[in-house]
C-alpha positions as CSV (number, residue, x, y, z in Angstrom):
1,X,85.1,98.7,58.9
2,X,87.2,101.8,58.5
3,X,90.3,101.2,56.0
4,X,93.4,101.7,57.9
5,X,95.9,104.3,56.7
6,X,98.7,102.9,54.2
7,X,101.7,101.9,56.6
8,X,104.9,102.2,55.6
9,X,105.2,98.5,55.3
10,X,102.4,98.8,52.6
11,X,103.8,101.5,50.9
12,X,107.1,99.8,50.5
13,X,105.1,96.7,49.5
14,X,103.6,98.9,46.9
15,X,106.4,99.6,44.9
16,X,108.5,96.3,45.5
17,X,105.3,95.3,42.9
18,X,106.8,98.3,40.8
19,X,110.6,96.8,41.2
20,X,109.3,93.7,41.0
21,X,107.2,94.2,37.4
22,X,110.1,96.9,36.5
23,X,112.9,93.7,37.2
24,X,110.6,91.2,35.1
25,X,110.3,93.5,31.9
26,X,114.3,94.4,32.3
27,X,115.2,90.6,32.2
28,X,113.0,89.9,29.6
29,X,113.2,92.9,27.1
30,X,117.2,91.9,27.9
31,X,116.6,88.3,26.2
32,X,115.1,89.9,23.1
33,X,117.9,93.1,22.8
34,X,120.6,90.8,23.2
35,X,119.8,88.8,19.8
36,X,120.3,85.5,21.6
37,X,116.9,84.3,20.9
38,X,114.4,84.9,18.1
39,X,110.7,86.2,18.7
40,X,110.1,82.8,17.9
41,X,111.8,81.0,20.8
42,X,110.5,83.8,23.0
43,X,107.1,83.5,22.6
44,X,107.2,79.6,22.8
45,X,106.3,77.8,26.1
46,X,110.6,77.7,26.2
47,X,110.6,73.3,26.7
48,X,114.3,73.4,25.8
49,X,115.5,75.6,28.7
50,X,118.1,77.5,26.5
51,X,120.1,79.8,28.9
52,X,121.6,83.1,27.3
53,X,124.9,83.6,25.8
54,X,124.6,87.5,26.8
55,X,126.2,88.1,30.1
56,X,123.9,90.9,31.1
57,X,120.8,88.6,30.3
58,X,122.1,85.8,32.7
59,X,123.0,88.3,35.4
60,X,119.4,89.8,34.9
61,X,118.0,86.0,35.0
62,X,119.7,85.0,38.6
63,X,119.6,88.2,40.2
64,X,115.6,88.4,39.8
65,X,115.4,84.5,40.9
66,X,117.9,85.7,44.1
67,X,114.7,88.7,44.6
68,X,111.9,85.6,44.1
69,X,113.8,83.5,47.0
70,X,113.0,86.3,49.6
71,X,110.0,88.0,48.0
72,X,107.5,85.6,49.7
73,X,109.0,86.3,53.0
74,X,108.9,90.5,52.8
75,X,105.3,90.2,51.4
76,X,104.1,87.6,54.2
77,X,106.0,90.5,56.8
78,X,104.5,93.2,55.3
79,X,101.4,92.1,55.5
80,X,101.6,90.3,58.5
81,X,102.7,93.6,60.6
82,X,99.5,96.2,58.6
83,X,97.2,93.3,60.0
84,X,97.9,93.2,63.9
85,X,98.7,96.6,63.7
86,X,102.5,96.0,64.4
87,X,103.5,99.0,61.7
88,X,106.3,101.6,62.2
89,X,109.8,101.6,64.0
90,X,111.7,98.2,63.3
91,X,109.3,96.8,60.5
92,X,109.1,100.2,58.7
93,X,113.4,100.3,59.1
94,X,113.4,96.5,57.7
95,X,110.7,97.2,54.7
96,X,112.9,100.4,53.6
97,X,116.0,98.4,53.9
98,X,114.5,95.7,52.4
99,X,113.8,97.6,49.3
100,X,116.3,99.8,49.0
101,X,118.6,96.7,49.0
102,X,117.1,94.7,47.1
103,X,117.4,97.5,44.0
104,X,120.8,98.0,45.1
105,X,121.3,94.4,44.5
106,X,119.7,94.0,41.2
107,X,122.4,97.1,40.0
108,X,125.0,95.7,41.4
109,X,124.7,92.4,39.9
110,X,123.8,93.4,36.5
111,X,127.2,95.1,36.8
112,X,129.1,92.2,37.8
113,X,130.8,93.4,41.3
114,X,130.3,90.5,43.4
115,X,131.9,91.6,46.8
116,X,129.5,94.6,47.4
117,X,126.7,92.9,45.8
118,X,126.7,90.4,48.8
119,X,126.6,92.8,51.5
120,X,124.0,94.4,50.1
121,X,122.1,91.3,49.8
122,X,123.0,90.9,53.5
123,X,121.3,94.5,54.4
124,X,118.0,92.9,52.7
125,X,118.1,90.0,55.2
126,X,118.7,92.0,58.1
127,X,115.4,94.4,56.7
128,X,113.9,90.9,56.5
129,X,114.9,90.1,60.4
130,X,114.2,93.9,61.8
131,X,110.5,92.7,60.0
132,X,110.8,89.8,62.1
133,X,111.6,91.0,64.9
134,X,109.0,93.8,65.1
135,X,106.3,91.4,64.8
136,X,107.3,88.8,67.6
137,X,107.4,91.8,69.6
């Protein structure tokens, strides 16, 4: 078997892994800059749930568990479209959108505007549906 060339859909999927792994070492590096928990208490299995006193670290926190709720979805698209062949047009528009947004988002949050934060978040679910779409088609 012949590997297939990388898709958009796959590319995109590539580096949402980057943002993803980028987003992760952001939140956490945040928890140890911020002074809110020792070395200690990081490197502990965390039993006591503490939440951060620094603004930016909680931000950080719920806007990569907002990316988990939806990650599952673009990679099960993503995937799903390189493997009947279903790449290009709508499902490339909706992977890029997807992406693009979902950085957008992150930025936006960490910042605290809340108004253009959620549209945004709404231009990653419409990525998500173009996905959608394109496949049931």
């Amino acid at each position: 078997m012949e590997p297939a060339a990388a898709s958009t859909e796959i590319w995109v999927l590539g580096w949402s892994v980057v943002l993803l792994i980028a987003h992760i070492l952001v939140q956490a590096l945040s928890l140890d800059l911020s002074g809110d928990f020792s070395i200690k208490y990081l490197l502990s299995s965390r039993d006591d749930g503490r939440a951060p006193k620094s603004i930016v670290s909680g931000r950080l926190i719920r806007s990569l568990n907002n990316m988990l709720e939806t990650y599952p979805a673009f990679i099960a698209l993503a995937l799903a479209l390189a493997v009947t062949g279903k790449t290009g047009e709508l499902g490339a528009l909706g992977a890029v959108m997807w992406i693009v947004a979902r950085l957008v988002y992150a930025l936006l949050y960490v910042a605290g505007i809340p108004v253009l934060r959620t549209l945004v978040w709404f231009v990653s679910i419409a990525g998500l549906v173009l996905m959608v779409v394109r496949l049931m088609t």
